[in-house]
MILUMKE-852412 format. One record per residue (C-alpha): residue number from 1; residue in one letter; x, y, z. Coordinates in steps of 0.5 Angstrom, whole numbers, plus 500, padded with zeros to 3 digits. Last residue first. Layout:
N
<node k="NUM" r="A" u="X" v="Y" w="Z"/>
...
END
This chain:
424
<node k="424" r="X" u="648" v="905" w="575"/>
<node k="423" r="X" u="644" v="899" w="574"/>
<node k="422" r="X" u="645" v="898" w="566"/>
<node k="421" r="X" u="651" v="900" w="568"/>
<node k="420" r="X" u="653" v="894" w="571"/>
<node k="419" r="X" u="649" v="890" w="567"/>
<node k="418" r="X" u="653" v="891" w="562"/>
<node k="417" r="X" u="660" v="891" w="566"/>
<node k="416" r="X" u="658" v="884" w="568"/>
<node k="415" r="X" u="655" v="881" w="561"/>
<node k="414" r="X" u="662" v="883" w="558"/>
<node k="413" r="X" u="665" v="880" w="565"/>
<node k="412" r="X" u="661" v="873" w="564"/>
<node k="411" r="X" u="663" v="873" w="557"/>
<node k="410" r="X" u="671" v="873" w="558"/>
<node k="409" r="X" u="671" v="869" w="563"/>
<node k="408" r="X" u="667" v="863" w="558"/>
<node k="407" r="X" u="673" v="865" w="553"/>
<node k="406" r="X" u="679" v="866" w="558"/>
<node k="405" r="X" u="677" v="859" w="561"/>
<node k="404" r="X" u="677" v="854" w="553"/>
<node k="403" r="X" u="683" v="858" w="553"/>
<node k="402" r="X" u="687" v="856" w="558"/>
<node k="401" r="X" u="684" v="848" w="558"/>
<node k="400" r="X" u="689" v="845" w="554"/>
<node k="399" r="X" u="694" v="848" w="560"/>
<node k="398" r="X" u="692" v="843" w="564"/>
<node k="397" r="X" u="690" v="846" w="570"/>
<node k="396" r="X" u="695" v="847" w="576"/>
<node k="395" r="X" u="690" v="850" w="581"/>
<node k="394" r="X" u="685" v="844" w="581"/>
<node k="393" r="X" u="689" v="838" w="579"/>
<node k="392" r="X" u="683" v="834" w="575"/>
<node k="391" r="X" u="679" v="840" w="573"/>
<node k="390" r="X" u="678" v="847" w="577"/>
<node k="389" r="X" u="675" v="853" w="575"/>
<node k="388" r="X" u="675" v="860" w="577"/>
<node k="387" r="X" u="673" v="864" w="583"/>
<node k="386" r="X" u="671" v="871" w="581"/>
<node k="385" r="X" u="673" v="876" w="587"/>
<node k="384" r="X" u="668" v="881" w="587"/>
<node k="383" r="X" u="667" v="889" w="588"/>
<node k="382" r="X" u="661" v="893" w="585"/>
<node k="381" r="X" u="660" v="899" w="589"/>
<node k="380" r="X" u="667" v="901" w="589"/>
<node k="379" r="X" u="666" v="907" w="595"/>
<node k="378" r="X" u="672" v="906" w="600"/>
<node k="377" r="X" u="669" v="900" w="603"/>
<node k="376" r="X" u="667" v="896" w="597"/>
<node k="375" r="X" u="675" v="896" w="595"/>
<node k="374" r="X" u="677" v="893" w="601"/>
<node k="373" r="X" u="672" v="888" w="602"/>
<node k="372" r="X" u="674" v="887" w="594"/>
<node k="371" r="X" u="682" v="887" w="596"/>
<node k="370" r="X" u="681" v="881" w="603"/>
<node k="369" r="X" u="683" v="885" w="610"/>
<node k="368" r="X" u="679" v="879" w="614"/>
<node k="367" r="X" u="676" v="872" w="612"/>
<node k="366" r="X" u="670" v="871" w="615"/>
<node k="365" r="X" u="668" v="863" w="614"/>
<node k="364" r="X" u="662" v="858" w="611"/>
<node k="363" r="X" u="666" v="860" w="604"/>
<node k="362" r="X" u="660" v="861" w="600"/>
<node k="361" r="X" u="657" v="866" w="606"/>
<node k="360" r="X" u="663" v="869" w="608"/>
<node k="359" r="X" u="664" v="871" w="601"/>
<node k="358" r="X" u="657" v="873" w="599"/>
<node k="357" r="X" u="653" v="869" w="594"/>
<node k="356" r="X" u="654" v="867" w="586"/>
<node k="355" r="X" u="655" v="860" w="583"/>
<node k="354" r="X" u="658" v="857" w="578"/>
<node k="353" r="X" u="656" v="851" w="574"/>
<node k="352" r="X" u="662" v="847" w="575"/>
<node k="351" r="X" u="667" v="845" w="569"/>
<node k="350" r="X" u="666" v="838" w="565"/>
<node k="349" r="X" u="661" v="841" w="560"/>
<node k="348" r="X" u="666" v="847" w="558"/>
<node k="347" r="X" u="663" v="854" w="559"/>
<node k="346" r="X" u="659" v="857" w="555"/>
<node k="345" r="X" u="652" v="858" w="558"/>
<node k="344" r="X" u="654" v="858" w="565"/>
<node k="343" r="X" u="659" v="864" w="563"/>
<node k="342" r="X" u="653" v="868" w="562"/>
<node k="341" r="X" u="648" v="866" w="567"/>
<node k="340" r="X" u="655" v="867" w="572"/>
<node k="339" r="X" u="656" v="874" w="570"/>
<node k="338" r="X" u="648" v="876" w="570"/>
<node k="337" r="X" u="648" v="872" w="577"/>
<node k="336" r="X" u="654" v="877" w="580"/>
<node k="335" r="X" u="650" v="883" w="577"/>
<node k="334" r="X" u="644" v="881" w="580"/>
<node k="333" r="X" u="647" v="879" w="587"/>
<node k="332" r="X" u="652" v="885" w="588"/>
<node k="331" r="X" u="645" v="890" w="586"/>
<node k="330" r="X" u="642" v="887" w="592"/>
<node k="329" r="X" u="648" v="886" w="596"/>
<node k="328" r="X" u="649" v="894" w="595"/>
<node k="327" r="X" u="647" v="897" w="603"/>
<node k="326" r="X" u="652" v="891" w="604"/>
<node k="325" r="X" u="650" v="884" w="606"/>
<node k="324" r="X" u="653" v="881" w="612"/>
<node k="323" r="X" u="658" v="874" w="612"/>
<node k="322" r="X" u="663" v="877" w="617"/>
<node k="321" r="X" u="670" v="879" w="613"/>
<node k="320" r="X" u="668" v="877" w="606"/>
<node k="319" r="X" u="663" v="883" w="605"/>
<node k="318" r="X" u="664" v="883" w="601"/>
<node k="317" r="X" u="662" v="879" w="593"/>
<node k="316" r="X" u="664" v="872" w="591"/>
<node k="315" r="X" u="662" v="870" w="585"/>
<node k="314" r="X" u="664" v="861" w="585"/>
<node k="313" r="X" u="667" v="857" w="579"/>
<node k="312" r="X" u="671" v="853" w="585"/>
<node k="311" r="X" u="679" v="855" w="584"/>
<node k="310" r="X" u="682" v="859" w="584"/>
<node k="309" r="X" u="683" v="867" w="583"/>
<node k="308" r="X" u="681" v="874" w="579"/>
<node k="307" r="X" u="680" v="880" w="582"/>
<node k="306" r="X" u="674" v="884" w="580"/>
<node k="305" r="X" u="673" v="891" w="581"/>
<node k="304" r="X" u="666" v="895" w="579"/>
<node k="303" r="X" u="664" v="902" w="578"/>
<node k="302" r="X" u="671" v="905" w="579"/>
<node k="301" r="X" u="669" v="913" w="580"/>
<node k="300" r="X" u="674" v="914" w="584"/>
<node k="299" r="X" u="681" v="914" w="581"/>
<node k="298" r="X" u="687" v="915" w="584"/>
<node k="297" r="X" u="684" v="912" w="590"/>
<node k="296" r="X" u="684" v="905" w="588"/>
<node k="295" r="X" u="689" v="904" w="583"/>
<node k="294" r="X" u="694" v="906" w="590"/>
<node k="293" r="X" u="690" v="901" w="594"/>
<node k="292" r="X" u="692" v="895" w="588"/>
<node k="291" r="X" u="699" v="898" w="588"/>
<node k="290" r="X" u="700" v="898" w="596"/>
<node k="289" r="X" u="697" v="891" w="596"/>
<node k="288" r="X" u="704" v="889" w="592"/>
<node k="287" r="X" u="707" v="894" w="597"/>
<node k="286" r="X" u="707" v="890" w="603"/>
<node k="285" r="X" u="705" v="893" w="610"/>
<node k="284" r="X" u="699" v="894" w="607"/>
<node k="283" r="X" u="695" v="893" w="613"/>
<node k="282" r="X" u="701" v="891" w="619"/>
<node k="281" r="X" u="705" v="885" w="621"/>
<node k="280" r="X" u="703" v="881" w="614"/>
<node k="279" r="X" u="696" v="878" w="614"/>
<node k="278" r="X" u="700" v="870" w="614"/>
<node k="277" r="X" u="694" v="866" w="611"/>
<node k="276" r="X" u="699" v="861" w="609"/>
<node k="275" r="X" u="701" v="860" w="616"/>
<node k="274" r="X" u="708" v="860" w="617"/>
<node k="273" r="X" u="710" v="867" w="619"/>
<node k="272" r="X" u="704" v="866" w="625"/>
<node k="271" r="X" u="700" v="871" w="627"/>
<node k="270" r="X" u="695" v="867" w="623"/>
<node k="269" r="X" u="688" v="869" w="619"/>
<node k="268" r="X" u="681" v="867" w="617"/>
<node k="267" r="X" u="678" v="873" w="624"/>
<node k="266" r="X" u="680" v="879" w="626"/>
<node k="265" r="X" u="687" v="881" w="622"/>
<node k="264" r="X" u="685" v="887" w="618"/>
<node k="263" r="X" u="678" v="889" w="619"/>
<node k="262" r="X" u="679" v="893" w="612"/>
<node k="261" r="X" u="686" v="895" w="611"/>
<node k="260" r="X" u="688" v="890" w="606"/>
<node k="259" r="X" u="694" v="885" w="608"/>
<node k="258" r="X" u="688" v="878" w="608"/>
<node k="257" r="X" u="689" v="877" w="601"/>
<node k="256" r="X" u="697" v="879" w="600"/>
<node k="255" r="X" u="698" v="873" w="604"/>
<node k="254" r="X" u="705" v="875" w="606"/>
<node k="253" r="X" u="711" v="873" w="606"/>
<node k="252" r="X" u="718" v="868" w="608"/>
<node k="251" r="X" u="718" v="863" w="612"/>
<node k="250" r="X" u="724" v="862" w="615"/>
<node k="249" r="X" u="727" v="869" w="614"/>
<node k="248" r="X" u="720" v="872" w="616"/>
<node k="247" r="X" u="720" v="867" w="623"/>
<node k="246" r="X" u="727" v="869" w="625"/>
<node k="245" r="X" u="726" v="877" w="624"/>
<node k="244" r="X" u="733" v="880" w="623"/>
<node k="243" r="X" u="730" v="883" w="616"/>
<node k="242" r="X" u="723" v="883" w="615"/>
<node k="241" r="X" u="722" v="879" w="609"/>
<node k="240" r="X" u="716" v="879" w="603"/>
<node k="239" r="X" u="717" v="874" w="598"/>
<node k="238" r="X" u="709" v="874" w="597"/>
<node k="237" r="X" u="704" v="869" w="598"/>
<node k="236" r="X" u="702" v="862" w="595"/>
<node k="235" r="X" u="707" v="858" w="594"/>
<node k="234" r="X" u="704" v="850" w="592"/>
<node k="233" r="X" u="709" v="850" w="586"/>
<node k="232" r="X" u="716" v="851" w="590"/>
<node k="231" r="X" u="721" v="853" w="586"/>
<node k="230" r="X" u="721" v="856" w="579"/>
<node k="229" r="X" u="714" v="857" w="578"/>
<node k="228" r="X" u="711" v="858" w="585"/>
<node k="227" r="X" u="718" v="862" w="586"/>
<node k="226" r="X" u="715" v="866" w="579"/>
<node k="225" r="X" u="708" v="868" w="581"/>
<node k="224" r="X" u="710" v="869" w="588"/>
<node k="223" r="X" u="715" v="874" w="586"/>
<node k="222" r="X" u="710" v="878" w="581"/>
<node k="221" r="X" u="704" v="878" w="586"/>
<node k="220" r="X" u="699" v="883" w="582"/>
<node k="219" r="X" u="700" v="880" w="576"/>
<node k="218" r="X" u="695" v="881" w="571"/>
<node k="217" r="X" u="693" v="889" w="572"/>
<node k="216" r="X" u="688" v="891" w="568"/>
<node k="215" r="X" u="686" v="899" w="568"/>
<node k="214" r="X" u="679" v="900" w="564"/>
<node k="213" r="X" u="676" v="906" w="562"/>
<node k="212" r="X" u="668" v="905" w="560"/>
<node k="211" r="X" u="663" v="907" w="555"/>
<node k="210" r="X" u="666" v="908" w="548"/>
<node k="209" r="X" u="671" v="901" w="550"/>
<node k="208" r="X" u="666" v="896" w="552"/>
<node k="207" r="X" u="661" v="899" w="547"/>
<node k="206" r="X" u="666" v="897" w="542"/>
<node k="205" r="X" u="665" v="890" w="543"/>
<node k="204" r="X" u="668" v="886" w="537"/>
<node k="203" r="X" u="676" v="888" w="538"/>
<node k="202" r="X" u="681" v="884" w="537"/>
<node k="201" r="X" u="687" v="888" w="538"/>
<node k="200" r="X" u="685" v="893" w="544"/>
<node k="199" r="X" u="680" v="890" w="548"/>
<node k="198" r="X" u="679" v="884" w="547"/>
<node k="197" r="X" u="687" v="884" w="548"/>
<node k="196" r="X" u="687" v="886" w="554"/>
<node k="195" r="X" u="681" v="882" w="557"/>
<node k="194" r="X" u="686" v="876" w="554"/>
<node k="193" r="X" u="691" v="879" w="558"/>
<node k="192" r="X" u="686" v="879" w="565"/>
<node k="191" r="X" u="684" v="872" w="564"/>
<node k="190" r="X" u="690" v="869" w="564"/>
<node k="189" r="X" u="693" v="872" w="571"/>
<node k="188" r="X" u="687" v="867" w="575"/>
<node k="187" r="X" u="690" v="860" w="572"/>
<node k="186" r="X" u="697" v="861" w="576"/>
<node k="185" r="X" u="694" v="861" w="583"/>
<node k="184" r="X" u="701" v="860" w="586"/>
<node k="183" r="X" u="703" v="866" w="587"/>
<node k="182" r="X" u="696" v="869" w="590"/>
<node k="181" r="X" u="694" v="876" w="588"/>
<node k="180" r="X" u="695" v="874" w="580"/>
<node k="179" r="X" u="690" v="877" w="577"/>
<node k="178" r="X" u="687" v="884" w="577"/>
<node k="177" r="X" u="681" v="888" w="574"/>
<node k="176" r="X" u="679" v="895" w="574"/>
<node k="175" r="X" u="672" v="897" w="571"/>
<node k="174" r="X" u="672" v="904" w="570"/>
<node k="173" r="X" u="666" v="909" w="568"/>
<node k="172" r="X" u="666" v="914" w="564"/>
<node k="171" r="X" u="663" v="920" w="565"/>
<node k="170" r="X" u="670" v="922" w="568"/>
<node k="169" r="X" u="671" v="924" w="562"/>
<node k="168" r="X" u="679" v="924" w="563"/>
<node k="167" r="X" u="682" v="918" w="563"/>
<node k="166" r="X" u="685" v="918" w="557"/>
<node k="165" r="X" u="679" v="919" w="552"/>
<node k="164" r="X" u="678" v="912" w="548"/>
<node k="163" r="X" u="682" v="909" w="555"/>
<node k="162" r="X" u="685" v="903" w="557"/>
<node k="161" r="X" u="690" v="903" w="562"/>
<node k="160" r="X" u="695" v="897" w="564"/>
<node k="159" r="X" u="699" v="895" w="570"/>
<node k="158" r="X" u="706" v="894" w="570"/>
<node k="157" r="X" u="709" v="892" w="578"/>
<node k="156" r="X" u="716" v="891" w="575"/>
<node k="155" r="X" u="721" v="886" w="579"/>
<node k="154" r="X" u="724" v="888" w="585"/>
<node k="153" r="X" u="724" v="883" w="590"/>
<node k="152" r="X" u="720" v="886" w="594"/>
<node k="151" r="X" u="715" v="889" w="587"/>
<node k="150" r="X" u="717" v="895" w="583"/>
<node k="149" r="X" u="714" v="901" w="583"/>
<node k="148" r="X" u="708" v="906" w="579"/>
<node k="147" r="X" u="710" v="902" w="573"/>
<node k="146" r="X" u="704" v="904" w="568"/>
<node k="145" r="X" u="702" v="901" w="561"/>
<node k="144" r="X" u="698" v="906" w="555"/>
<node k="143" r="X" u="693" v="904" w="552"/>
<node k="142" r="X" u="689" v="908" w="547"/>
<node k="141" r="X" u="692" v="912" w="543"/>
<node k="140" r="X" u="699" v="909" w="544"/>
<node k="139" r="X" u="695" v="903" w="540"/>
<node k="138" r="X" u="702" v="899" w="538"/>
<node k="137" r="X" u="707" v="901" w="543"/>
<node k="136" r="X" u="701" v="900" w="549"/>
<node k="135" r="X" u="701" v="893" w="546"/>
<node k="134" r="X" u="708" v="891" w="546"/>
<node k="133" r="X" u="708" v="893" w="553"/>
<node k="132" r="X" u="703" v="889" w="555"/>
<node k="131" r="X" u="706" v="883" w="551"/>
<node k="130" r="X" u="714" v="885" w="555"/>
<node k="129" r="X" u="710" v="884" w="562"/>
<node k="128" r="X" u="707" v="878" w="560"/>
<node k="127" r="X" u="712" v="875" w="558"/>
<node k="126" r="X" u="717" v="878" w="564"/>
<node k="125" r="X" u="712" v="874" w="568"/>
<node k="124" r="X" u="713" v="867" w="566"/>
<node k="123" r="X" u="707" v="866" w="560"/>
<node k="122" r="X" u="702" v="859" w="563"/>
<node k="121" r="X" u="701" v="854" w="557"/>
<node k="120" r="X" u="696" v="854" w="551"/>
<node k="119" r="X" u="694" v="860" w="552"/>
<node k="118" r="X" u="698" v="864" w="547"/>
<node k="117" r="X" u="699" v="871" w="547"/>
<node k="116" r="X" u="695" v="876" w="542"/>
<node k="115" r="X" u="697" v="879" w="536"/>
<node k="114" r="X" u="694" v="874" w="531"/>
<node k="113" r="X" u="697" v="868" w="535"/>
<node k="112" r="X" u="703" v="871" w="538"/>
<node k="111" r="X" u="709" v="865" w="539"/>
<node k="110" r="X" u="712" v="863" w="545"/>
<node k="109" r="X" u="719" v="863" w="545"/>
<node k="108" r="X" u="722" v="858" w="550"/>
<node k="107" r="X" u="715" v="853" w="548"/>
<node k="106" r="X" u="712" v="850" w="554"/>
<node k="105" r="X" u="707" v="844" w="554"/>
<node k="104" r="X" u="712" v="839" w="556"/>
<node k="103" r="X" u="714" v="842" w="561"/>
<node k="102" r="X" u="708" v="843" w="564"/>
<node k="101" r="X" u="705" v="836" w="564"/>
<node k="100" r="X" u="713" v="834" w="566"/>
<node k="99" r="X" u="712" v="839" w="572"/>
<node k="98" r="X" u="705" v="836" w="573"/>
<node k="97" r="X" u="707" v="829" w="574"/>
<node k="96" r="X" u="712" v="831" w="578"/>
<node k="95" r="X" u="707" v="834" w="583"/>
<node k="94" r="X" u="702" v="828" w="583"/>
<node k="93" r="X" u="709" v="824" w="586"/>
<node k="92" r="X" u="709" v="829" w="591"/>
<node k="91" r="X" u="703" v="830" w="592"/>
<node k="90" r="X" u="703" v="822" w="595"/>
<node k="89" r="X" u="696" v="820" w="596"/>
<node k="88" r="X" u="692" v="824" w="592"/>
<node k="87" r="X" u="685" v="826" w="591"/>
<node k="86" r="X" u="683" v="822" w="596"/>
<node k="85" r="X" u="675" v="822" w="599"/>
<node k="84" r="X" u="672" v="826" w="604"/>
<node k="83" r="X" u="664" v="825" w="607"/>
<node k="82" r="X" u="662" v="829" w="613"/>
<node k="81" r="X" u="661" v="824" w="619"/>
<node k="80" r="X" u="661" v="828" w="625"/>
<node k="79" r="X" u="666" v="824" w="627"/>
<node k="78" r="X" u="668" v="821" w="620"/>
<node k="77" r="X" u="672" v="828" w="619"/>
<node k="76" r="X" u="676" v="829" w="626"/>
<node k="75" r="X" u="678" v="822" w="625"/>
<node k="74" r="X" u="681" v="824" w="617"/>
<node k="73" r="X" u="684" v="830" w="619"/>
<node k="72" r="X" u="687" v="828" w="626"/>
<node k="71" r="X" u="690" v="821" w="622"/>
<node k="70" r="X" u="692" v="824" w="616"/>
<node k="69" r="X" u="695" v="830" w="622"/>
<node k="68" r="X" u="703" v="828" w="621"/>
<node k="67" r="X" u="703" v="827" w="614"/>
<node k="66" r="X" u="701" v="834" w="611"/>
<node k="65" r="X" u="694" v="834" w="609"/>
<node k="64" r="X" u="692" v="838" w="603"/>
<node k="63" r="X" u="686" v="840" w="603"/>
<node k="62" r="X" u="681" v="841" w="597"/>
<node k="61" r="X" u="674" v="843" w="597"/>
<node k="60" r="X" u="668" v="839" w="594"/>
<node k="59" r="X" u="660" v="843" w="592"/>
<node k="58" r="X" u="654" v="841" w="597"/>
<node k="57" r="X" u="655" v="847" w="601"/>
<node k="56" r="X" u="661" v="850" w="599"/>
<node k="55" r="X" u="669" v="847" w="599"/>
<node k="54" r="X" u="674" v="852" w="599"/>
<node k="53" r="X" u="680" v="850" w="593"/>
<node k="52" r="X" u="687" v="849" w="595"/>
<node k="51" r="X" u="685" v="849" w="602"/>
<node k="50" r="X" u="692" v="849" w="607"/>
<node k="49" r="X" u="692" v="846" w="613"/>
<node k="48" r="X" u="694" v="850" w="621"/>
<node k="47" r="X" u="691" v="843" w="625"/>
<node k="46" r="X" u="686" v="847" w="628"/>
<node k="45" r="X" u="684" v="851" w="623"/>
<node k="44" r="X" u="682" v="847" w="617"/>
<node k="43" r="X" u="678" v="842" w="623"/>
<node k="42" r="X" u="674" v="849" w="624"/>
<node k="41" r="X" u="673" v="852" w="617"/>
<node k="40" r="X" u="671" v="844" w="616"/>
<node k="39" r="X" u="666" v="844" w="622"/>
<node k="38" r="X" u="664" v="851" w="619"/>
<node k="37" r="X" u="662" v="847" w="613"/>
<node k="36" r="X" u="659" v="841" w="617"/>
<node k="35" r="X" u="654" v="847" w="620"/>
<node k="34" r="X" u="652" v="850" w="614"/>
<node k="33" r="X" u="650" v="843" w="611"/>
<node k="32" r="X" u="652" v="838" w="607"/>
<node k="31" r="X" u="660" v="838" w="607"/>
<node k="30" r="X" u="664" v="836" w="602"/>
<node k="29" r="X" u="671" v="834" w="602"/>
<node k="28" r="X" u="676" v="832" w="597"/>
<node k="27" r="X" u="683" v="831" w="600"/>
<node k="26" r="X" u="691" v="831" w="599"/>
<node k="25" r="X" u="697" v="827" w="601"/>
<node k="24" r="X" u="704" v="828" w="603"/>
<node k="23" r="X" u="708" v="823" w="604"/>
<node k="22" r="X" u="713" v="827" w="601"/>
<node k="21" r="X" u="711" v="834" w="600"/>
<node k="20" r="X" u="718" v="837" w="601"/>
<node k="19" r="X" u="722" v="833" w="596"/>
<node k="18" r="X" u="718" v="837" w="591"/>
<node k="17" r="X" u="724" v="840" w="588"/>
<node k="16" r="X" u="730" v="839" w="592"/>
<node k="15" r="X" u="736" v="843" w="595"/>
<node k="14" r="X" u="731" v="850" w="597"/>
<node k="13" r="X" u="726" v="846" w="597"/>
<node k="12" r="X" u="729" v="843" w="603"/>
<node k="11" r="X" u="729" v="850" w="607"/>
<node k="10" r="X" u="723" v="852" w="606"/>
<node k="9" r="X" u="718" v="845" w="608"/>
<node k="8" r="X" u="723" v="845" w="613"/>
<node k="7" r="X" u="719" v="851" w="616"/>
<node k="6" r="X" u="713" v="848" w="615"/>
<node k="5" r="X" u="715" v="842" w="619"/>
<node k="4" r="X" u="717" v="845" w="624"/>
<node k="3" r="X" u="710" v="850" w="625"/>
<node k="2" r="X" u="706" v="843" w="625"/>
<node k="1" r="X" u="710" v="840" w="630"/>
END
């Protein structure tokens, strides 16, 4: 039942914005000990649910439930008594609201504010992409943008170098960020072009540029970012389609977070087309994580990487796929709590202090073939996926909070590269 409705899901989108989530609703849960916590990643599982934002111990998630499981869902969590509360009754409804939100807040041609993008509304891909080319056409001395290829549906896969010697005193070590690995997670593309211009145009860390290179790739998942935006906002994985396979062309692409070759599809993912955790027919069958992997071979001595998400104000580092401690847990920890302590120290009172811990751990669950499990075990000692803040609608924030999120992400970065080499 589920599997239909999922696919009907795509087929009406394709007539009606939203009209696929009526009836829709979406739930706070919070579980109080380990135990509820794997109760959650099981009750998610068995009903095939989508979790806009994973619940910790003590900290709320967010599941969106389709009409057919409300029942299920809501009985399964008063039996073992794991405490829920509606965040919204009609998603439909809460997701036109936001689509006016948006609207309103988008101007055709954004203006650069002292060389940089605005961050009061969330940039298409084409905007993003002419602001690094710009960039690296104003500094060519320093930054210089690659296009190795392009994504399935043919947009340009840009990334952007940012070095004082070209990449070439391999002393330096690289610190590698991305975005925008799932489409739907708008909020996680802007913290990379803010770290852009932090380092090209408005620079007051210049120790961040004399002692490290950097390579920053704001949207790794380029479909998925643009059909979330012009179609189907709650999209999350790429646009991937196998031709002449039914389920493909029905539910189109892959969780580029499980499709890395490191344990690949064990545990935290679905065979199914139509699972939103999807880890794709093979490791790297997508050639939006083939960049990623690609970036990190060419260059061996990245010293830390970072990818981006939302939301949850969580650190997270490997491995993912089982909860152990790698043979860097210790250095991991210590870097990621310098990070959060720098931020915690910024950020806006309404946001949740972060927290730092191993991913399987955090999430209460292992999630196989992710991009920082992936990374660590071909030599990347520091490795993290940065969980962003949520307030009020979780992945679609407000854009009047954009900056006030570049600004305190920012920090924890500055502070995290530090303390990195610090420990190197």
């Amino acid at each position: 039942m589920r599997v239909w409705l999922i696919i009907a899901s795509f087929v009406v989108a394709a007539s009606a914005r939203h009209e696929e989530y009526e009836g829709w609703s979406s739930y706070y849960v919070v579980p109080y000990d380990f135990g509820q916590l794997e109760a959650i990643n099981e009750i998610v599982q068995k009903y095939n649910l989508d979790v806009y934002g994973h619940p910790a111990i003590k900290r709320e998630g967010l599941v969106l439930v389709d009409p057919a499981n409300k029942k299920n869902f809501t009985n399964a969590l008063d039996e073992l008594n794991i405490k829920y509360r509606i965040h919204t009754k009609d998603m439909k409804a809460h997701l036109e609201l936001e689509d006016k939100m948006f609207k309103d807040k988008v101007s055709p041609l954004p203006t650069r504010i002292g060389g940089r993008l605005p961050y009061d509304q969330y940039q298409s891909v084409q905007t993003i992409h002419q602001y690094m080319d710009d960039i690296a056409a104003a500094h060519p001395n320093i930054a210089r943008v690659v296009t190795p290829t392009v994504s399935f549906n043919g947009q340009p896969m840009k990334y952007m170098r940012i070095s004082t010697t070209n990449f070439q005193d391999t002393r330096k070590p690289i610190i590698f960020l991305d975005g925008g690995m799932h489409g739907r997670e708008w909020l996680s593309i802007p913290p990379v072009t803010y770290a852009i211009n932090q380092l090209v145009e408005n620079v007051t860390d210049p120790d961040l540029l004399n002692r490290f290179d950097w390579i920053l790739l704001p949207i790794v998942n380029p479909d998925g970012y643009r059909f979330s935006r012009d179609s189907s906002v709650t999209f999350r994985k790429t646009r991937s389609i196998i031709p002449g396979n039914q389920w493909s062309m029905m539910c189109p692409g892959v969780d580029l977070d499980r499709n890395f070759d490191f344990v690949w599809n064990t545990i935290g993912t679905s065979d199914h087309h139509c699972s939103y955790v999807f880890p794709g027919v093979a490791p790297f069958s997508e050639v939006e994580a083939r960049v990623v992997r690609d970036i990190l071979h060419q260059h061996r001595n990245i010293l830390m990487y970072i990818t981006f998400s939302s939301f949850g104000s969580f650190i997270m580092y490997p491995w993912a796929f089982d909860g152990s401690l790698s043979d860097h847990a210790f250095r991991q920890h210590s870097v990621g709590i310098s990070m959060a302590d720098a931020i915690n120290r910024v950020k806006h009172p309404s946001f949740l202090p972060y927290r730092v811990g191993n991913a399987g751990l955090i999430r209460g669950s292992g999630m196989a073939g992710t991009s920082i499990d992936y990374a660590h075990s071909v030599g990347v000692p520091l490795a993290y996926t940065i969980d962003l803040p949520g307030v009020f609608g979780g992945y679609w924030m407000d854009p009047i909070w954009i900056e006030q999120v570049v600004i305190e992400t920012w920090e924890g970065v500055r502070a995290g590269v530090r303390r990195a080499l610090a420990t190197n």
